[in-house]
C-alpha positions as CSV (number, residue, x, y, z in Angstrom):
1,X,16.9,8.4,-18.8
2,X,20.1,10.9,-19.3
3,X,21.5,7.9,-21.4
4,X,18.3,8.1,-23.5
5,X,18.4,11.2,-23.8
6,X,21.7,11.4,-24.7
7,X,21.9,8.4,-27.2
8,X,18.7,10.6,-28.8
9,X,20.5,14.0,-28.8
10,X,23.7,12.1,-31.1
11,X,20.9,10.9,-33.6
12,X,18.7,14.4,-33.6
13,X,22.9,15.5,-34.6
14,X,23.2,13.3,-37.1
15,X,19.4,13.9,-38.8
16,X,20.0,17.8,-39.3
17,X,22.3,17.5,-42.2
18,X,21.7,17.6,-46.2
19,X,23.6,14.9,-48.3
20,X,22.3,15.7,-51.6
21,X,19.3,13.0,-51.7
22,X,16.3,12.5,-49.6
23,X,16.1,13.1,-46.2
24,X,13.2,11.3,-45.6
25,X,9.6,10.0,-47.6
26,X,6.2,11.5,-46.9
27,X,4.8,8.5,-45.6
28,X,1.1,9.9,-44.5
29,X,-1.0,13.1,-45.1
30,X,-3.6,14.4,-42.6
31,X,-6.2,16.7,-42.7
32,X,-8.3,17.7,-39.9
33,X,-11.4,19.4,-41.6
34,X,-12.8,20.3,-37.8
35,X,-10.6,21.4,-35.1
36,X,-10.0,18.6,-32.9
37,X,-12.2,16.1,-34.4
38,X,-10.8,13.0,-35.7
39,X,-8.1,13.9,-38.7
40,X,-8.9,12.1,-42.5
41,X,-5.9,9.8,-43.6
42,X,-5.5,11.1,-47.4
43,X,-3.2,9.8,-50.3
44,X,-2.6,13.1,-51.3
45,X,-3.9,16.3,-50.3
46,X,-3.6,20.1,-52.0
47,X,-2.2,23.3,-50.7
48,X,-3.7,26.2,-50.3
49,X,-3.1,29.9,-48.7
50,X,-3.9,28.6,-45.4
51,X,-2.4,25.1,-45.3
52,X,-4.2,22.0,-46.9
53,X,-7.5,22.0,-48.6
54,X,-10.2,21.8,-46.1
55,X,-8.1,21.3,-42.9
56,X,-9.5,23.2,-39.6
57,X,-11.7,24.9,-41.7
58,X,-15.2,23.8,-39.8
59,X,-14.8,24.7,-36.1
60,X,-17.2,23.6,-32.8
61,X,-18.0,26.6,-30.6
62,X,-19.5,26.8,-26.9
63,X,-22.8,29.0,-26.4
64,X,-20.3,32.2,-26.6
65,X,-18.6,31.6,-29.5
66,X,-15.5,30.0,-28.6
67,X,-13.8,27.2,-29.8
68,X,-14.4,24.0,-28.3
69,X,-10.7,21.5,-28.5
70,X,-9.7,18.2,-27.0
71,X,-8.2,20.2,-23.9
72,X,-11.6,20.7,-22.0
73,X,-13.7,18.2,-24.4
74,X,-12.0,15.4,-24.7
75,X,-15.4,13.5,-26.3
76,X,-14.2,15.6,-29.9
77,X,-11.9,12.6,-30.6
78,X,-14.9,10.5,-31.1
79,X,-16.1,12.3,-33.8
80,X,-15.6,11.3,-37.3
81,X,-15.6,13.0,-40.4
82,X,-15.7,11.9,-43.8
83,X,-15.3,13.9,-46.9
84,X,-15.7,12.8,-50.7
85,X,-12.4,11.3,-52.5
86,X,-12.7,13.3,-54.7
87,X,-12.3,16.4,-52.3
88,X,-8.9,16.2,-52.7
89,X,-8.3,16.3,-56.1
90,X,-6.4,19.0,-58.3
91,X,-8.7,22.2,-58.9
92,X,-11.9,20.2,-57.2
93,X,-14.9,22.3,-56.5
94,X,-18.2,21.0,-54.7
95,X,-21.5,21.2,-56.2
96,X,-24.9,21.4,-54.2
97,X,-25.0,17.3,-54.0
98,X,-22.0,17.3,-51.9
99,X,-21.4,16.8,-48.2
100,X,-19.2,16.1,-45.3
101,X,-20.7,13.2,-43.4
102,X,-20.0,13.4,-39.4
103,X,-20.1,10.6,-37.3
104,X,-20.4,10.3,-33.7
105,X,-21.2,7.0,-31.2
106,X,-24.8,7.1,-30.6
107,X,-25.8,9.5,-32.9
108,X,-26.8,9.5,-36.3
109,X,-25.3,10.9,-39.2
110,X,-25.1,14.1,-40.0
111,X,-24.6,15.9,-43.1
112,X,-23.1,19.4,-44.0
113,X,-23.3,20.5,-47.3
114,X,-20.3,21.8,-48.8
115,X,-21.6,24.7,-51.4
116,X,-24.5,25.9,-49.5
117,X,-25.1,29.7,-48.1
118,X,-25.0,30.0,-44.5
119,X,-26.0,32.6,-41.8
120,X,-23.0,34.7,-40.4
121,X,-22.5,34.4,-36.7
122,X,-20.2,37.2,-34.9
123,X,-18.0,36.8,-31.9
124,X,-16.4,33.6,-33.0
125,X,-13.2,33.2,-31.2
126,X,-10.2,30.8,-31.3
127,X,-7.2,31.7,-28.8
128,X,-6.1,35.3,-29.7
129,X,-8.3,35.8,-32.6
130,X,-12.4,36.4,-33.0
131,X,-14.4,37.4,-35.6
132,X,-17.0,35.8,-38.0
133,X,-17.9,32.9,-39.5
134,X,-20.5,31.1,-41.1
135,X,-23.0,29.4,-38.8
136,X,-23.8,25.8,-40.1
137,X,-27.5,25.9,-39.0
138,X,-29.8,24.2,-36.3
139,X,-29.8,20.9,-37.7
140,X,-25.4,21.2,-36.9
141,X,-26.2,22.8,-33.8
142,X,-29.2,20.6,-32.1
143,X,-26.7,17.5,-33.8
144,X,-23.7,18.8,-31.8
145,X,-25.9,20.0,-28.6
146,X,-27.5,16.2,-27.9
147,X,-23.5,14.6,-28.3
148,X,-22.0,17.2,-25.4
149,X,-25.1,17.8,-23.2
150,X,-24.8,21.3,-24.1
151,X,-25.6,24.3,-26.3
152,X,-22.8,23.9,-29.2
153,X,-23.2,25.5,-32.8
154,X,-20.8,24.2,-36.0
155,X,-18.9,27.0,-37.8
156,X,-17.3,27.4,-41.0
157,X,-14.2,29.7,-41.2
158,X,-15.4,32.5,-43.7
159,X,-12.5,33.0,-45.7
160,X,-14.2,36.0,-48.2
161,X,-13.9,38.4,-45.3
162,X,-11.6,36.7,-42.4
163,X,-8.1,36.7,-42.0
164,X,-6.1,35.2,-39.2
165,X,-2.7,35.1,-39.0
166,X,0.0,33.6,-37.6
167,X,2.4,34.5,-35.3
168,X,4.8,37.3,-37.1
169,X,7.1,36.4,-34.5
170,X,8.1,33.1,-36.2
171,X,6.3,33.3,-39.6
172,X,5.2,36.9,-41.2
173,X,2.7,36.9,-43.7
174,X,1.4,33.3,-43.2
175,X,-2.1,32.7,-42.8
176,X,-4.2,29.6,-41.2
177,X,-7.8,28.9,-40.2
178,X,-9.0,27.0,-37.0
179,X,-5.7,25.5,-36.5
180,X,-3.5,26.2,-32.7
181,X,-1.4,28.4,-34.6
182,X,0.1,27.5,-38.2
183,X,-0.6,25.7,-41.2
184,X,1.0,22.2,-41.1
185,X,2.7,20.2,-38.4
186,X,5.4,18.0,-39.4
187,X,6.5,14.9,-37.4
188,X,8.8,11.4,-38.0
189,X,8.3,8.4,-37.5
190,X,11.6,8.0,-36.1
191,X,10.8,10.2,-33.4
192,X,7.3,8.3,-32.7
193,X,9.2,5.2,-32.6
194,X,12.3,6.4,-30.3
195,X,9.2,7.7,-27.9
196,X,7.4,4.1,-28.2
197,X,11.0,2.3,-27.1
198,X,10.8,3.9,-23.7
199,X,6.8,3.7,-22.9
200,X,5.4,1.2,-21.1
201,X,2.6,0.8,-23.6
202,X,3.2,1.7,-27.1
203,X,1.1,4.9,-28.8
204,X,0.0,5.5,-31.7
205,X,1.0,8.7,-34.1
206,X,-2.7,10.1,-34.3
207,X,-1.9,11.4,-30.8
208,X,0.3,13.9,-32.2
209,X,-1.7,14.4,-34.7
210,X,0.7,15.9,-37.7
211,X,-0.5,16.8,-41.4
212,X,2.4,15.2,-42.7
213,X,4.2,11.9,-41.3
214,X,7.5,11.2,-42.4
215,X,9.9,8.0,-42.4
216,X,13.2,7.1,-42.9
217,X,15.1,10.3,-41.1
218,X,16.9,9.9,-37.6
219,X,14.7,10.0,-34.5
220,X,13.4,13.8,-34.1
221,X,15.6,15.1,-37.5
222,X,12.5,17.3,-38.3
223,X,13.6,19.7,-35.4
224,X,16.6,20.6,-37.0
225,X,14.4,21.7,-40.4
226,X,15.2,25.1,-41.3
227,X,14.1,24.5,-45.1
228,X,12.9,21.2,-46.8
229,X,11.7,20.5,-50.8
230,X,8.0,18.6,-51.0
231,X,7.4,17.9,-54.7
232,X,8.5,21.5,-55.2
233,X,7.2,23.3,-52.3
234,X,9.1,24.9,-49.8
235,X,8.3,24.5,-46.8
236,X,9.8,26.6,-43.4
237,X,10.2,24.5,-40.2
238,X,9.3,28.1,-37.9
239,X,8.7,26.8,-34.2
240,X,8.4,23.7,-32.2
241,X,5.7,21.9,-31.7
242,X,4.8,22.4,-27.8
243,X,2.5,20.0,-26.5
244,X,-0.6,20.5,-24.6
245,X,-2.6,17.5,-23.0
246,X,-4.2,16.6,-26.2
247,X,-0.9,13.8,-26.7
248,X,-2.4,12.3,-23.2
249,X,-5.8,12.0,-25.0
250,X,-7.1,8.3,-26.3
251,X,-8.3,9.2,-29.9
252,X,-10.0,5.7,-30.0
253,X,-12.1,6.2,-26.7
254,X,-11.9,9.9,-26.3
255,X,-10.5,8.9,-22.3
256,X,-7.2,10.7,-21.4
257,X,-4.6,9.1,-19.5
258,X,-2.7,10.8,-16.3
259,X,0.3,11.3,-17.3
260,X,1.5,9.5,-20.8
261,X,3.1,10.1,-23.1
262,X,3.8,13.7,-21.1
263,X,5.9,12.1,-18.2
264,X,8.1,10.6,-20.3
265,X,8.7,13.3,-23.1
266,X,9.3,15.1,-19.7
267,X,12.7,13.6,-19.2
268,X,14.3,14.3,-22.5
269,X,11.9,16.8,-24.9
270,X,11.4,19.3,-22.3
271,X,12.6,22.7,-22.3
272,X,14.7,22.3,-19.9
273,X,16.6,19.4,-21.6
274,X,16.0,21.4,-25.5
275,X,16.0,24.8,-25.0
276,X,17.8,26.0,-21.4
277,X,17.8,29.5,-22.5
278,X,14.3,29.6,-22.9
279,X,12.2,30.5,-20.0
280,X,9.2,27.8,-20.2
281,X,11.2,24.8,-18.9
282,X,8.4,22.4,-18.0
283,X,6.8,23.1,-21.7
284,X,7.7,19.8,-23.5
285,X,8.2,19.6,-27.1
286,X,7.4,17.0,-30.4
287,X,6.9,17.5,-34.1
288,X,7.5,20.9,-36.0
289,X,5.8,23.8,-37.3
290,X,6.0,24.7,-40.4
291,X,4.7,26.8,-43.1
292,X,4.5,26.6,-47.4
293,X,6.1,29.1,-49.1
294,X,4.1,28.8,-52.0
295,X,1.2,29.5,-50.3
296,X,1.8,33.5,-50.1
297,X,0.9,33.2,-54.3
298,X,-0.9,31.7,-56.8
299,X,2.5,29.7,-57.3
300,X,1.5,27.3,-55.0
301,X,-2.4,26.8,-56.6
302,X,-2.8,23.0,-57.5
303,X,0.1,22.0,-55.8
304,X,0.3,18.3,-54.1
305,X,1.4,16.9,-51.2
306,X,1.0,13.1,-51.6
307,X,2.0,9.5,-50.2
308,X,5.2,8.8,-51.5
309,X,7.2,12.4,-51.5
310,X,10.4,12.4,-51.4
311,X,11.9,14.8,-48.7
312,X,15.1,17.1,-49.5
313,X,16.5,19.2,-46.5
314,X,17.5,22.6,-48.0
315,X,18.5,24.4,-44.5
316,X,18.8,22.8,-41.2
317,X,19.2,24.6,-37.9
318,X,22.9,24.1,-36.6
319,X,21.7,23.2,-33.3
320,X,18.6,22.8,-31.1
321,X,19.4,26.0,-29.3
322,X,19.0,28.1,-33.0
323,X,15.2,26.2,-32.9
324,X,13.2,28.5,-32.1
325,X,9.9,27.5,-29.8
């Protein structure tokens, strides 16, 4: 493994640098419109002040409020969602007619309308932050109940009066919804396929779950991403992407494993191995954080993401101890 590791550390070297033309080529864009529910595979998808259009914006809450992930639920990677095409198209707004369709094994459909008015529930929370949201109704919540044996309510971030932000320790000013923490999560498929050499059984990138995959950079370039160009957004690479057991998690079957890929990112993306002058040493570490510029001001209204970017590295980190995490 120190080989490995090693061999890996020379390419993340080589990946940091700019020469002028494209680093790498957006080669997916995800959007998770309910926290740790199944993520939509878009061609192209728009940004907003909190991160792309409709991603964690519908959250599923316990009987007190607080938000239900993958972590103690494993069973929210069954469920599906589905949104209209046309959802993601420049300046699109829904009319009465229009709804996200969720999907579960077992259950039948259920329907959400996306330009309704909805009750507001208090107490929601979400890590660090509570506050209110819009409650999607009994239908959501008897729906929701009968798939986890147990009282559960559907919420709807209510962005007219809610604000959470992110950390201002690595981002000031930046806003999100129901995501962990920040707005996007950038990863390689470089680095998915340097992990997929050394596991016994290959995995595949939805564990990670990233809103935008990108190819044709070294293994694990993307941590050395200070500042990078996306069809003229500028986008911040602001803190590693520590992992939690959701990576362990079977999004097909909803089963985690033991110890995969966890174990083996343990011998060569772990804190210890990264970061030695940061205290969590155990805390492993894959994809980064990031968050849009444009995003703080109407600059950034209409603006794409899409299949097919081409990525320029502005900035880059000099070394993975500058990283911050």
């Amino acid at each position: 493994m120190e080989k490995i590791a090693s061999f890996l550390s020379s390419l993340l070297a080589a990946g940091g640098g700019d020469s002028g033309g494209p680093a790498a080529t957006v080669t997916s864009v995800f959007v998770y419109p309910i926290k740790s529910c199944r993520g939509i595979s878009v061609p192209q998808a728009p940004i907003t002040a909190t991160g792309f259009k409709w991603d964690r914006q519908w959250m599923v809450v316990n009987s007190e409020g607080r938000g239900r992930t993958q972590r103690v639920e494993p069973k929210l990677a069954l469920i599906q969602v589905e949104l209209p095409p046309e959802a993601f198209a420049e300046d699109w707004q829904p009319t009465p007619d229009d709804h996200m369709v969720i999907r579960a094994p077992g259950m039948e459909p259920l329907k959400i309308p996306l330009a309704s008015e909805c009750a507001t529930i208090y107490d929601v929370s979400v890590w660090e932050w509570s506050g209110s949201a819009y409650d999607e109704g009994p239908e959501a919540a008897e729906w929701f109940s009968t798939f986890f044996g147990n009282p559960t309510r559907l919420v709807r971030f209510k962005e007219e009066s809610e604000t959470r932000l992110t950390d201002p320790d690595y981002a000031r000013g930046y806003k999100t919804m129901f995501s962990d923490g920040f707005p996007f999560l950038i990863t390689s498929q470089g680095s998915l396929d340097a992990l997929n050499e050394i596991l016994k059984e290959p995995i595949p990138i939805n564990r990670f779950r990233p809103n935008i995959l990108v190819e044709g950079c070294h293994p694990y370039a993307e941590d050395l991403w200070k500042t990078i160009r996306i069809n003229k957004l500028t986008f911040q690479g602001v803190k590693l992407c520590s992992r939690c057991k959701v990576p362990t998690i079977n999004q097909e079957t909803g089963i985690p494993s033991t110890t995969e890929p966890t174990k083996t990112l343990q011998t060569y993306r772990s804190g210890e191995v990264l970061l030695p002058s940061h205290k969590n040493k155990r805390q492993v570490y894959f994809g980064q954080n990031a968050v849009c510029k444009e995003s703080l001001s109407a600059n950034g209204e209409g603006r794409m993401v899409k299949v097919g970017d081409p990525v320029y590295v502005m900035r880059s980190f000099s070394s993975s101890n500058e990283v911050p995490a």
